[in-house]
C-alpha positions as CSV (number, residue, x, y, z in Angstrom):
1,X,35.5,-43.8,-108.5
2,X,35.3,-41.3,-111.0
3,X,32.6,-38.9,-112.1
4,X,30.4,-40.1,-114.4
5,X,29.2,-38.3,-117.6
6,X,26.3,-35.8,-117.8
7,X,24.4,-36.6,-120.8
8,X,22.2,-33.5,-122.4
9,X,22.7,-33.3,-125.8
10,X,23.3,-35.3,-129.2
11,X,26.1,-35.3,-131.3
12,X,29.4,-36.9,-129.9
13,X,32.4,-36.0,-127.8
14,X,35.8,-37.3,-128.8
15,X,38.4,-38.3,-126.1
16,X,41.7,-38.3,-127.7
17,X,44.0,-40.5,-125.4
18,X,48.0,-39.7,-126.1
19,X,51.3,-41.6,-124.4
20,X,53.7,-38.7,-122.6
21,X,56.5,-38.7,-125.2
22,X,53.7,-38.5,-127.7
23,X,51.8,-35.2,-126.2
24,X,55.1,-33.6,-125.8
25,X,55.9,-34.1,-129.7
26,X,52.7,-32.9,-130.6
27,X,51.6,-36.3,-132.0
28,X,47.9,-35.8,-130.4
29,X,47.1,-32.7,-132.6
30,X,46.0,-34.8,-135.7
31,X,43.3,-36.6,-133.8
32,X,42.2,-33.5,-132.8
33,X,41.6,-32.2,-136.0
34,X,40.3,-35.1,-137.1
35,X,38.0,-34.5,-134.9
36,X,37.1,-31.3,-135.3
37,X,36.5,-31.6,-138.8
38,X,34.2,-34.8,-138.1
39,X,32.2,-32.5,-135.9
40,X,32.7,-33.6,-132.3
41,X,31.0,-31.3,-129.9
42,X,33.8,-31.8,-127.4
43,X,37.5,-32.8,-127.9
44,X,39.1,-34.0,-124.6
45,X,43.0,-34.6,-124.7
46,X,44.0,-37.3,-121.8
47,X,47.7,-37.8,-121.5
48,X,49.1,-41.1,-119.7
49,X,52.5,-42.9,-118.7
50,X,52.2,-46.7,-118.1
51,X,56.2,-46.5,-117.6
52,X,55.9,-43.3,-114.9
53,X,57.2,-44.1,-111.4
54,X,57.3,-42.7,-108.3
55,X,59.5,-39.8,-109.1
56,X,58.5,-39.4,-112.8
57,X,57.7,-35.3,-112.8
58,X,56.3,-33.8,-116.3
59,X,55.5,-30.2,-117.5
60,X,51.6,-29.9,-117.1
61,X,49.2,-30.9,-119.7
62,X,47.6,-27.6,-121.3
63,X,44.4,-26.9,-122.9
64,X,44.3,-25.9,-126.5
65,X,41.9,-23.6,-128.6
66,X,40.9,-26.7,-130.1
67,X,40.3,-29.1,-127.1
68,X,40.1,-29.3,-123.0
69,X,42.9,-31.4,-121.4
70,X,40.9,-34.3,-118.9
71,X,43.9,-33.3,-116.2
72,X,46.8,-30.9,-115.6
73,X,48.8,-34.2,-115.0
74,X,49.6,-37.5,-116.7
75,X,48.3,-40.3,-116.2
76,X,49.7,-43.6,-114.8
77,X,47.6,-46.1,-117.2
78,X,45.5,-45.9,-119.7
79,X,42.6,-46.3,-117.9
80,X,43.0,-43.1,-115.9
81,X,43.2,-41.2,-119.0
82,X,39.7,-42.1,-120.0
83,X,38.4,-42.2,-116.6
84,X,40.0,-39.1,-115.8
85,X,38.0,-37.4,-119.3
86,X,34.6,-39.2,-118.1
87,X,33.4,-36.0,-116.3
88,X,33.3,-33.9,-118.9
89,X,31.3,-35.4,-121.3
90,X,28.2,-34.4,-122.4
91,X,27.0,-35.9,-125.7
92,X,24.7,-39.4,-126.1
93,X,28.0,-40.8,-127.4
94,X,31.8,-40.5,-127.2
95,X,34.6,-41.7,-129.6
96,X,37.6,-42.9,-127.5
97,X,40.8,-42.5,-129.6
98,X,44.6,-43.2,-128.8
99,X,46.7,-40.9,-130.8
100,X,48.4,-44.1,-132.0
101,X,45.6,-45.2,-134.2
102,X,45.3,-43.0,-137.1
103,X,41.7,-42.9,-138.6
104,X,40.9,-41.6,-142.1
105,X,38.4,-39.3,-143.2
106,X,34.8,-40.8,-142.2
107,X,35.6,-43.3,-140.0
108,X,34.5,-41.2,-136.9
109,X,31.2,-40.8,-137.9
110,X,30.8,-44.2,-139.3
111,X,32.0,-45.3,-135.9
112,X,29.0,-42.7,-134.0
113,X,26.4,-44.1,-136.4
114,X,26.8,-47.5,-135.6
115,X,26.3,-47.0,-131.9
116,X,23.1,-44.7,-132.2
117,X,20.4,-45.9,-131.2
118,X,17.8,-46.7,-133.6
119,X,15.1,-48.6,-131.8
120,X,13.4,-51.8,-132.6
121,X,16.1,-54.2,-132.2
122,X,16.1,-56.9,-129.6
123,X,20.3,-55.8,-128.7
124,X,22.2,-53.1,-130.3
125,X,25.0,-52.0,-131.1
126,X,26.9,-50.3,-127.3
127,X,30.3,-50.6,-128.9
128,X,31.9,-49.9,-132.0
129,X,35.7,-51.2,-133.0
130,X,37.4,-50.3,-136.2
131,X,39.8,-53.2,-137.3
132,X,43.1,-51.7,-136.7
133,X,46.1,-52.4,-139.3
134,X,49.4,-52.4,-138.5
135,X,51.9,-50.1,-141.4
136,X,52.4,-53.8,-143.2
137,X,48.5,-53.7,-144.0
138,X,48.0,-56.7,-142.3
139,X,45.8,-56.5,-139.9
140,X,46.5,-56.1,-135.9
141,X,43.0,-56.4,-134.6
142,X,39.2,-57.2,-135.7
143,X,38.2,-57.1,-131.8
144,X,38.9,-59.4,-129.0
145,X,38.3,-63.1,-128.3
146,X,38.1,-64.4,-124.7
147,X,40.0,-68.0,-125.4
148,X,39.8,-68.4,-121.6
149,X,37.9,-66.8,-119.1
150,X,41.2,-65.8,-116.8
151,X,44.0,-65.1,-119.9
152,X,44.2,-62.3,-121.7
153,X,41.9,-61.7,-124.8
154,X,43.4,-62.8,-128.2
155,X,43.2,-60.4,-131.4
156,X,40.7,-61.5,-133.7
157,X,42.3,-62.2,-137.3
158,X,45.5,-60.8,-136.2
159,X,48.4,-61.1,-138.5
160,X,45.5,-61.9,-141.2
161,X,45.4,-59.9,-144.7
162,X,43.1,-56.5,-144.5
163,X,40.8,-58.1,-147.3
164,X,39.9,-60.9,-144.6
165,X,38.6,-58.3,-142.5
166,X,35.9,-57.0,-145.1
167,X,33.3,-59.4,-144.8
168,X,33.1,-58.8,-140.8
169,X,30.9,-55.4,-141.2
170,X,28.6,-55.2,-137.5
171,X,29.9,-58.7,-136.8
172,X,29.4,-59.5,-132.6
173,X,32.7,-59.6,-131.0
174,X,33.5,-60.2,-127.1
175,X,35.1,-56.6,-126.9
176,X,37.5,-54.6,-128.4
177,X,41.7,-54.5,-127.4
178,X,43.2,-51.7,-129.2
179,X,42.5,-48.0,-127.5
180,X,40.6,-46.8,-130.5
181,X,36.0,-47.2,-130.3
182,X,32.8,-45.4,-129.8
183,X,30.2,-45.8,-127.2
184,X,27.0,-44.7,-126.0
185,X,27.9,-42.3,-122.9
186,X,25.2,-43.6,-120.8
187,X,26.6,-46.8,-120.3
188,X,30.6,-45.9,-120.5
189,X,32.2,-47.9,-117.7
190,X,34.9,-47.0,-115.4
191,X,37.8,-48.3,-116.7
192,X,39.9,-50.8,-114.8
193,X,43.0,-50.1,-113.1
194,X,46.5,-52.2,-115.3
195,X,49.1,-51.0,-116.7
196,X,48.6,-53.1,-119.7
197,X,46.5,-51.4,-122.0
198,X,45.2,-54.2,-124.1
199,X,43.6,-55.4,-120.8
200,X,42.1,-52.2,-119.9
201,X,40.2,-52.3,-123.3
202,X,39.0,-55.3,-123.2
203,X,37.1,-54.5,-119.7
204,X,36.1,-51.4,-120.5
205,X,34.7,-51.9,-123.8
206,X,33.0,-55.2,-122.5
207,X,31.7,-53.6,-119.1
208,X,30.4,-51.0,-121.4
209,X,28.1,-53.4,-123.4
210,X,27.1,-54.9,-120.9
211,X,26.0,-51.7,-119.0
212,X,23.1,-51.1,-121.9
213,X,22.5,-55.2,-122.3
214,X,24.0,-54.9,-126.1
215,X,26.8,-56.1,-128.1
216,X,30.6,-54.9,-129.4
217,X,30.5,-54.9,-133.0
218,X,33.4,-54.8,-135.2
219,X,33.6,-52.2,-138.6
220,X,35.7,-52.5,-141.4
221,X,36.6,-48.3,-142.0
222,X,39.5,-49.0,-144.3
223,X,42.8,-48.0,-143.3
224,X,42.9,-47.3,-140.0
225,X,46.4,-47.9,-139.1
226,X,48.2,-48.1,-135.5
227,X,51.7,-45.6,-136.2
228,X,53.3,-47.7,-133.9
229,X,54.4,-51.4,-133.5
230,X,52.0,-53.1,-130.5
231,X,54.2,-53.1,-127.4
232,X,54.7,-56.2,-125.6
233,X,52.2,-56.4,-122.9
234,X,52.7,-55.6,-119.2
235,X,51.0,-57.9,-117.0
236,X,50.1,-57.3,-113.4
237,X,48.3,-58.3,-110.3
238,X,46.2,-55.7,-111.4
239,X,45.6,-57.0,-114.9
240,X,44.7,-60.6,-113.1
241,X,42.4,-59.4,-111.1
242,X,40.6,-57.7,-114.1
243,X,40.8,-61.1,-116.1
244,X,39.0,-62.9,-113.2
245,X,35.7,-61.5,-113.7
246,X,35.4,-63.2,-117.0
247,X,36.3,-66.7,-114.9
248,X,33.2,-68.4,-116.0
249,X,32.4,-66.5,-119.0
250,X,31.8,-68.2,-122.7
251,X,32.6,-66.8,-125.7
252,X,31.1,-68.0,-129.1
253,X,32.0,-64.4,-130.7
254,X,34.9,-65.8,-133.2
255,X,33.3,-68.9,-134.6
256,X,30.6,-66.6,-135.7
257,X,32.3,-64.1,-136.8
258,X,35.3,-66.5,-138.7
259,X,32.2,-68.1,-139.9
260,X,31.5,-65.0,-142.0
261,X,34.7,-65.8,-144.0
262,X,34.4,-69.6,-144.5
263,X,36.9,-70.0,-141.5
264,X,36.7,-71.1,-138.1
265,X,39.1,-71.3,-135.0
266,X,41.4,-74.3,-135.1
267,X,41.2,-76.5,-131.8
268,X,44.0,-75.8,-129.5
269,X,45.5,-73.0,-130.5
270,X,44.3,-70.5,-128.4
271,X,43.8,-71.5,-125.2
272,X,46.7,-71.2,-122.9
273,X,46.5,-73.9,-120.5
274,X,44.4,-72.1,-118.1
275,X,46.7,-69.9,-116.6
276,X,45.6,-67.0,-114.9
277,X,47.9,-64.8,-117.0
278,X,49.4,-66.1,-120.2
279,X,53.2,-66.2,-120.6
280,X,52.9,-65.4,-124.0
281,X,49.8,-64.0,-126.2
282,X,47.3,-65.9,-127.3
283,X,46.5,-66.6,-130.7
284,X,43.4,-67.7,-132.4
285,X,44.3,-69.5,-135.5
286,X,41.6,-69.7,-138.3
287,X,41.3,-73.1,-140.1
288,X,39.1,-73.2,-143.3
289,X,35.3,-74.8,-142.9
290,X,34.9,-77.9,-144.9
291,X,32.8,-76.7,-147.6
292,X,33.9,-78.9,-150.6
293,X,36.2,-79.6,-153.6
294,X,38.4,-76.8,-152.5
295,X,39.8,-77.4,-155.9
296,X,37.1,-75.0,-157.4
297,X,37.6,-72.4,-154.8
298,X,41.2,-71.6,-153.6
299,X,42.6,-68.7,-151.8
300,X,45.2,-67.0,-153.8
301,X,47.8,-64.6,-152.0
302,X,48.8,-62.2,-155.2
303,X,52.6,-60.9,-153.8
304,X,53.8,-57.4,-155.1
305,X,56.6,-55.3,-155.3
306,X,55.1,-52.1,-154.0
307,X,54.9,-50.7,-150.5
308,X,51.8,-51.1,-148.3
309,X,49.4,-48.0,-147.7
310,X,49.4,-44.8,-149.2
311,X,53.2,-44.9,-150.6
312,X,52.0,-48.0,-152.7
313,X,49.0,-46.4,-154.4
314,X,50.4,-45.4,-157.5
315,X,52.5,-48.4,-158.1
316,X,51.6,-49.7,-161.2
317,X,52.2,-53.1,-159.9
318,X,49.1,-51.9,-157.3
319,X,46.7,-51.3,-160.2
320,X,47.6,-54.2,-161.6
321,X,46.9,-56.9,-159.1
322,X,43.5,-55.3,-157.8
323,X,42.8,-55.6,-161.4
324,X,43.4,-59.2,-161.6
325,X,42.1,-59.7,-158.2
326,X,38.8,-59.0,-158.9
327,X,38.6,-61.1,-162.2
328,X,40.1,-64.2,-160.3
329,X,37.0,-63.4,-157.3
330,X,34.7,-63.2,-160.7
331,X,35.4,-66.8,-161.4
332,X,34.4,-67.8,-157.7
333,X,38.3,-67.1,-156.2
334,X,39.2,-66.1,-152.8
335,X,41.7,-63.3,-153.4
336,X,43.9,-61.2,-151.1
337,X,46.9,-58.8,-152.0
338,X,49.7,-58.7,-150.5
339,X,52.3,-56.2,-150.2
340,X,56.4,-56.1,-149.7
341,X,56.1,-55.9,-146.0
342,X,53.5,-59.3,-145.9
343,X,54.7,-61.8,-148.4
344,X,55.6,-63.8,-145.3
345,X,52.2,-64.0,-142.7
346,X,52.9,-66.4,-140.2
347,X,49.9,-66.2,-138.8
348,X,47.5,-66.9,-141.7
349,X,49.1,-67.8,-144.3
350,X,48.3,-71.0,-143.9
351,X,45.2,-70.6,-145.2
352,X,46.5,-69.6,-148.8
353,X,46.0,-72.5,-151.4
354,X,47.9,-70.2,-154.2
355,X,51.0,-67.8,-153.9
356,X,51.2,-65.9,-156.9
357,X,54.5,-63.4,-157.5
358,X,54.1,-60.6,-159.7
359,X,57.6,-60.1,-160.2
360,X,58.6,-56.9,-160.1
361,X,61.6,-55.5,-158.0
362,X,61.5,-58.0,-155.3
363,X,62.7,-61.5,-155.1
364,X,60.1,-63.1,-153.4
365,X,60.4,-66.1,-150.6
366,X,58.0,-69.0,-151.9
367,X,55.3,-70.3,-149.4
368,X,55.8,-73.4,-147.8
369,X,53.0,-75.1,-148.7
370,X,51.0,-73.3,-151.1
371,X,51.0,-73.9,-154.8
372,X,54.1,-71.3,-156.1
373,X,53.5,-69.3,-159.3
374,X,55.8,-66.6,-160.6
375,X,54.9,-64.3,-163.3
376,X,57.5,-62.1,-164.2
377,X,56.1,-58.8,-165.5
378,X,59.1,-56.1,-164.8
379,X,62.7,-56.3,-164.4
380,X,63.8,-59.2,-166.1
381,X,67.3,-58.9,-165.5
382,X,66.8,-59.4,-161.9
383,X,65.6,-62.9,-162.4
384,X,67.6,-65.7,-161.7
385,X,67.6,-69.5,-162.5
386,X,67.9,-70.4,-158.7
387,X,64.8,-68.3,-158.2
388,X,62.8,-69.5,-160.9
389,X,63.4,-73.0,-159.8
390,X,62.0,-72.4,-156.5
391,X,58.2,-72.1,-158.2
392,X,55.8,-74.7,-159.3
393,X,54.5,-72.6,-162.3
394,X,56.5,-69.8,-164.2
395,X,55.2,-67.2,-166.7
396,X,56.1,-64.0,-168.6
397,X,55.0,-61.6,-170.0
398,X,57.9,-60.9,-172.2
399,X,57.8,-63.9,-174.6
400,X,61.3,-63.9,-176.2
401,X,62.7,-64.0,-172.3
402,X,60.8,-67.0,-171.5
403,X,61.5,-68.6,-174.3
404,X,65.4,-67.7,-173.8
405,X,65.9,-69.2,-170.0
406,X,63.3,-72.2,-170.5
407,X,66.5,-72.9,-173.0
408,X,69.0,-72.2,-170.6
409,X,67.4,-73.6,-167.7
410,X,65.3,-76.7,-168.7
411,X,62.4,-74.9,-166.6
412,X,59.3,-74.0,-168.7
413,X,58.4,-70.5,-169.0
414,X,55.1,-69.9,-170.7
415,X,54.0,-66.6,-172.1
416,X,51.2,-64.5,-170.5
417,X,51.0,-60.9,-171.8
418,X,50.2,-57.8,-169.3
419,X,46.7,-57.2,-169.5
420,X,44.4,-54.2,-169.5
421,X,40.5,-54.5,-167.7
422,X,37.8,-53.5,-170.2
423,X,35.0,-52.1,-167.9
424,X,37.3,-49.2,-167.6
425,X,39.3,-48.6,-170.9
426,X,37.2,-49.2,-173.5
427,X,36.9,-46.7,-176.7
428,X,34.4,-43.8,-175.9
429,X,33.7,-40.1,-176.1
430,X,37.2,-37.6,-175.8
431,X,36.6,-35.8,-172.2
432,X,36.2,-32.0,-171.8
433,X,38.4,-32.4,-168.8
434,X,41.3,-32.9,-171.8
435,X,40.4,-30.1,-174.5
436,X,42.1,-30.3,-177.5
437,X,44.9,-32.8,-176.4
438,X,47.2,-33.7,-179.2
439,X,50.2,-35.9,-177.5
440,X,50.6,-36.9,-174.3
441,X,52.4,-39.0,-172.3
442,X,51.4,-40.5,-168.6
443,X,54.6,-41.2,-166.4
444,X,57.2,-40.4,-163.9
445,X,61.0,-40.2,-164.3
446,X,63.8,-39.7,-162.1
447,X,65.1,-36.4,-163.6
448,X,66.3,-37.6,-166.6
449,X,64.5,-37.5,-170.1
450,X,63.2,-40.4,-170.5
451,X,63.6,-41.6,-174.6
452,X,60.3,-41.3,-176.1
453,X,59.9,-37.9,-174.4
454,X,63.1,-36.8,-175.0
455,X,62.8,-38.0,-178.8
456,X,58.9,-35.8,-179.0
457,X,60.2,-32.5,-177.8
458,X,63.1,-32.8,-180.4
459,X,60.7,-33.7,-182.9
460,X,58.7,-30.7,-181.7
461,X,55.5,-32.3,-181.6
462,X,52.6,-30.9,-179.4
463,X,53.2,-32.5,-176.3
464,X,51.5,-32.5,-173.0
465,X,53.3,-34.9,-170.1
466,X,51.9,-35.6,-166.6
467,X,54.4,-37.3,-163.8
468,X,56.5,-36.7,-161.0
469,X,60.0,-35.4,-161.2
470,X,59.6,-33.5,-165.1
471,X,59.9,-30.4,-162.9
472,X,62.7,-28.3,-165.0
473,X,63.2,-30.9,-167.6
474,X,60.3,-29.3,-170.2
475,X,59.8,-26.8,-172.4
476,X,57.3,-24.3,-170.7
477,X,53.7,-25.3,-170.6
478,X,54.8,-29.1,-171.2
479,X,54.0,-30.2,-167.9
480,X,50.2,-30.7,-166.9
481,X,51.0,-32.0,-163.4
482,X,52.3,-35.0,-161.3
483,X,49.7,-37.5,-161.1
484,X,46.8,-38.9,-162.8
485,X,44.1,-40.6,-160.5
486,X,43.9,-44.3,-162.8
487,X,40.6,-43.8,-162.4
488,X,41.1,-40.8,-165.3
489,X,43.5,-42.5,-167.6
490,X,41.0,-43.9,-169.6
491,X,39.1,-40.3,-170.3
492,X,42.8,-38.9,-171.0
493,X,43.7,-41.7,-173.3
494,X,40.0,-41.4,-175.4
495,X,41.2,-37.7,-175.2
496,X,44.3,-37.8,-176.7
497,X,45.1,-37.6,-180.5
498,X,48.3,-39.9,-179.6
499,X,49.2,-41.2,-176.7
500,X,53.2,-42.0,-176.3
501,X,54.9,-44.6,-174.5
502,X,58.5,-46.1,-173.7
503,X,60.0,-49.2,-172.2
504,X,63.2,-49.8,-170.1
505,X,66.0,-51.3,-172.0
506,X,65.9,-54.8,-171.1
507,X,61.9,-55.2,-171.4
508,X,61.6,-53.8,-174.4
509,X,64.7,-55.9,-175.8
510,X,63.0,-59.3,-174.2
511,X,59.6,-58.4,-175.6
512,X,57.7,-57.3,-171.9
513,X,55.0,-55.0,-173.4
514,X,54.2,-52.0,-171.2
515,X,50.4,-52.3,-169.4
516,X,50.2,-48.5,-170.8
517,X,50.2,-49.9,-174.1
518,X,47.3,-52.6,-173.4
519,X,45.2,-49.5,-171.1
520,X,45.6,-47.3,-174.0
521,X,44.6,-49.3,-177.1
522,X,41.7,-50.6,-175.5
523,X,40.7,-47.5,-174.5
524,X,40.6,-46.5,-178.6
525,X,43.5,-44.6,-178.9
526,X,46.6,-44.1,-181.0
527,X,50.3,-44.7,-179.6
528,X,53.8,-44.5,-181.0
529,X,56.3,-46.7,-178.6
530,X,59.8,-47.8,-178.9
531,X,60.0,-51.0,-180.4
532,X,59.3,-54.3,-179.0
533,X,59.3,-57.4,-181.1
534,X,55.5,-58.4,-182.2
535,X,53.9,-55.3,-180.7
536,X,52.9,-54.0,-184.4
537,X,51.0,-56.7,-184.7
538,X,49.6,-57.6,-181.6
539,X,47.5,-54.4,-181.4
540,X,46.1,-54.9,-184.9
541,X,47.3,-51.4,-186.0
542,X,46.7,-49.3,-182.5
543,X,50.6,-49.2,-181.9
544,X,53.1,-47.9,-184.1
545,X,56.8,-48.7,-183.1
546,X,59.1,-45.5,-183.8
547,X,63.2,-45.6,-184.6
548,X,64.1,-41.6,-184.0
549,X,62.8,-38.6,-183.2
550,X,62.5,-37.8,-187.4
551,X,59.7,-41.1,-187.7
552,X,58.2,-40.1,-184.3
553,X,57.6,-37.0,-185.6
554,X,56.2,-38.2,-189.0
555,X,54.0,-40.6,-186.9
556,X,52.6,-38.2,-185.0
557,X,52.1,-36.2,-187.8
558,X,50.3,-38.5,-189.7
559,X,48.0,-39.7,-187.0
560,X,45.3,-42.3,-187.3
561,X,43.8,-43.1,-190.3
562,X,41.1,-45.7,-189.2
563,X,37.6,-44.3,-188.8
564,X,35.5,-43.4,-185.5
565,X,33.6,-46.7,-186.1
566,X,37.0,-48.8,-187.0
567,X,39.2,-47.3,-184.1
568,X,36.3,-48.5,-181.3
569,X,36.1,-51.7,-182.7
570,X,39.4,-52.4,-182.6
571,X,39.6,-51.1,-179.0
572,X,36.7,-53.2,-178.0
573,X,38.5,-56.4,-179.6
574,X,42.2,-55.7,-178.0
575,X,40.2,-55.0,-174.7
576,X,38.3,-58.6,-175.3
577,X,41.4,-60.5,-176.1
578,X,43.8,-58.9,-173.1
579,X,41.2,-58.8,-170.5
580,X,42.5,-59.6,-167.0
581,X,39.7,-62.3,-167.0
582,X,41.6,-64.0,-170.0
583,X,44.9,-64.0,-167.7
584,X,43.1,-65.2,-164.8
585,X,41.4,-68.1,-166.7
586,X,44.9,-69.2,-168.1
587,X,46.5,-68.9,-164.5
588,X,43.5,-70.8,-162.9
589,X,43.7,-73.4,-165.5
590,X,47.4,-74.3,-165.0
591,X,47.0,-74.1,-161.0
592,X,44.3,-76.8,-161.2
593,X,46.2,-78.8,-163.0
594,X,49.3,-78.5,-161.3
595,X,47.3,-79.4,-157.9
596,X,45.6,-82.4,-159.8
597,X,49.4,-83.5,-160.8
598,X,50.5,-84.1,-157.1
């Protein structure tokens, strides 16, 4: 038995939990800031070793300026790391976190909130669990379902998209399984003695709720990511033994909660025969609730090129399918996105009615059983017969190309334009953020001049460019920085008195007109681009094609001629006819139909 907590203040203690190899790397010392910075009255550091044996021998765990160490020693389980930290806390409630799971600004005190007691309600809130994603973005846990009261708990919604998790905010779950909650103080259990972590969770978490007579809830805090793959679980008698409390225990958590998202669990699949420990882990697969002509709602997976998490976010290919994401959810859609490292989810995709490729870099495996659809917005080149035979639907948004390989391949290819959303670039008011911005151009390069930029600073035109890897490539004072939040672009492109753009060779030869151009003309303003067959006239005026840097500069030069009145109106109407809700309609429209066909 360990000591138990002295509670005499408010606030919150934070017990950062780290493996050996972890502490000795240093890999604990962002959780502590984190914590820090969050406010924690007390930062514990608990190291642990579920591999340590009888003769394992370690350096001894020392305090920091920043935090107390729990013990001079490490460790055996889990467990003992928390138990080993109970003792010194001293605030109503305490955030348990593995240096494993990475939590982003806010989350800790989203987690404390949720567990503080408010009064007035029948049961609270004892428990909080953030749903842990794994680096893919899918997720790894949304808290713990007991499938059978002596196997191990199953991870609700694991291997599920992250958007599937959003709809679960202070949903009831049985307890939690990944080393990462809060908890009122008062009522923290002691944990249970297993080397498999997982286990040790799942009791203490559970004993914990129990303690106060309330419930573990479950909290969507965005991405909260586990740095490292989920071992495979190490069962003992120890773990059995901590199992077989819950013998004649039911658990109604994940109807409820898969309720939430119009699922619920599919029968047999998760219960493992009864054994006292599971050979392998168990699973709770989600089947869809009847509710319907699933024909008007279907769940469409949207596939992209770029990578999941924070490398991904200024993919254009990212912008673009949250953009069309939420215009398919406007017309009643279920929608999730996923990344490179998730186009194949074997554990829910399933559920997807739609797999839609925006093809950009990657070539794509097709679901088995969804309806395919391939819309081919980059990288042409890269697209091959084989691979466009493999979908159901094709479309591109470079016209002349479709119209070239339906030739060649029998296949149709119908055209669907990029697309730009409206509620954001629309003509308005230039910024003060952008004073007195003549020509500018929005994008990266890979330290080479890219044409239309190389083509402006011959043609000496007042330039201003903003994108990675320009450094040393400009005249002085050329460069405003490396990134523009999207969020901006429209203020910059209202800003601007032209706004210049370029295409790679084989879009612009196959007629693939750059999003830019669509963001930037709805938003009101001016651009000169390479040429691209029909672009003059698709943009009623907006864009003006260029041959060398001698017309560039005689472009620019001459500038728009439309008035205030004229230049907003026509932004308004190439907003209205390239909406993302016109694209989705189309694509929604051809999906029905090719699902009535079969």
């Amino acid at each position: 038995m360990t000591d138990a907590p002295v509670v005499d203040r408010d606030g919150f203690d934070v017990v950062v939990t780290v493996r050996q190899a972890v502490h000795r790397d240093g890999g604990h010392l962002a959780a502590v800031q984190g914590a820090r910075a969050a406010g924690a009255a007390t930062v514990v550091v608990s190291v642990y070793d579920v591999h340590a044996g009888p003769t394992s021998t370690y350096p001894p765990v020392l305090a920091g300026d920043d935090h107390l160490v729990a013990r001079p020693t490490v460790a055996a389980t889990w467990g003992g790391a928390v138990a080993a930290a109970r003792a010194v806390l001293r605030s109503a409630v305490v955030v348990v976190q593995d240096a494993d799971v990475a939590l982003p600004a806010g989350a800790l005190e989203r987690l404390v909130a949720a567990v503080t007691p408010v009064g007035g309600a029948d049961r609270e809130a004892v428990v909080a669990l953030p749903v842990v994603r794994s680096g893919a973005d899918v997720v790894t846990s949304a808290g713990a379902v007991l499938v059978h009261g002596t196997a191990p708990v199953a991870s609700l919604l694991r291997g599920h998209p992250a958007e599937d998790a959003d709809a679960l905010k202070g949903a009831r779950v049985f307890a939690g399984d990944e080393p990462c909650f809060a908890a009122r103080t008062t009522a923290l259990a002691v944990p249970v003695r297993t080397v498999d972590t997982r286990t040790a969770v799942a009791r203490l978490t559970r004993d914990t709720a129990d303690a106060a007579d309330g419930d573990c809830v479950v909290l969507p805090l965005g991405r909260v990511y586990r740095t490292e793959p989920l071992r495979e679980r190490r069962y003992d008698g120890d773990a059995a033994d901590a199992l077989a409390t819950w013998r004649d225990r039911a658990d109604d958590s994940a109807v409820d909660a898969l309720a939430r998202l119009g699922f619920r669990p599919a029968a047999g699949t998760a219960d493992p025969a009864g054994a006292p420990v599971a050979l392998r882990e168990p699973v709770v697969r989600a089947e869809r609730l009847a509710t319907g002509d699933r024909g008007e709602r279907l769940r469409w997976s949207i596939r992209i090129a770029a990578h999941p998490g924070p490398r991904g976010d200024d993919w254009g290919d990212t912008f673009f399918a949250h953009d069309l994401a939420a215009a398919l959810r406007a017309l009643g859609q279920d929608v999730v996105v996923d990344h490179r490292e998730s186009h194949v989810r074997p554990f829910s995709e399933h559920l997807d009615d739609v797999a839609l490729t925006l093809r950009g870099l990657d070539d794509t495996p097709v679901h088995p059983t969804a309806t395919n659809v391939l819309w081919v917005i980059s990288h042409p080149d890269l697209v091959t017969p084989a691979e466009l035979a493999r979908y159901d639907l094709r479309f591109a948004a470079g016209p002349v190309w479709g119209a070239r390989v339906a030739r060649e391949t029998g296949l149709p290819v119908a055209p669907l334009l990029q697309a730009t959303d409206p509620a954001r670039f629309h003509p308005g008011p230039a910024d003060p953020a952008f004073p007195d911005l003549d020509t500018a151009f929005v994008g990266k390069t890979r330290r080479v001049f890219r044409p239309v930029v190389r083509d402006a600073v011959t043609a000496g035109v007042d330039l201003a460019v903003w994108g990675e890897g320009w450094e040393g490539l400009l005249p002085d004072g050329v460069h405003r920085g490396v990134f523009v939040p999207n969020d901006r672009l429209p203020a910059l492109y209202r800003s601007a008195r032209v706004v210049l753009n370029d295409h790679w060779d084989d879009m612009a030869r196959d007629g693939f007109v750059s999003n830019r151009l669509f963001d930037a003309a709805a938003s009101g303003a001016l651009v000169v681009t390479d040429p691209v067959p029909g672009v003059a006239e698709l943009f009623h005026g907006a864009v003006r094609p260029y041959a060398d840097a001698a017309e560039l500069r005689a472009l620019v030069a001459l500038g728009e001629s439309a008035s205030a009145e004229d230049r907003a109106a026509r932004g308004a109407r190439i907003g209205a006819e390239h909406s993302f809700t016109r694209r989705a309609e189309t694509l929604l429209d051809a999906v029905r139909r090719e699902r009535a066909r079969r």
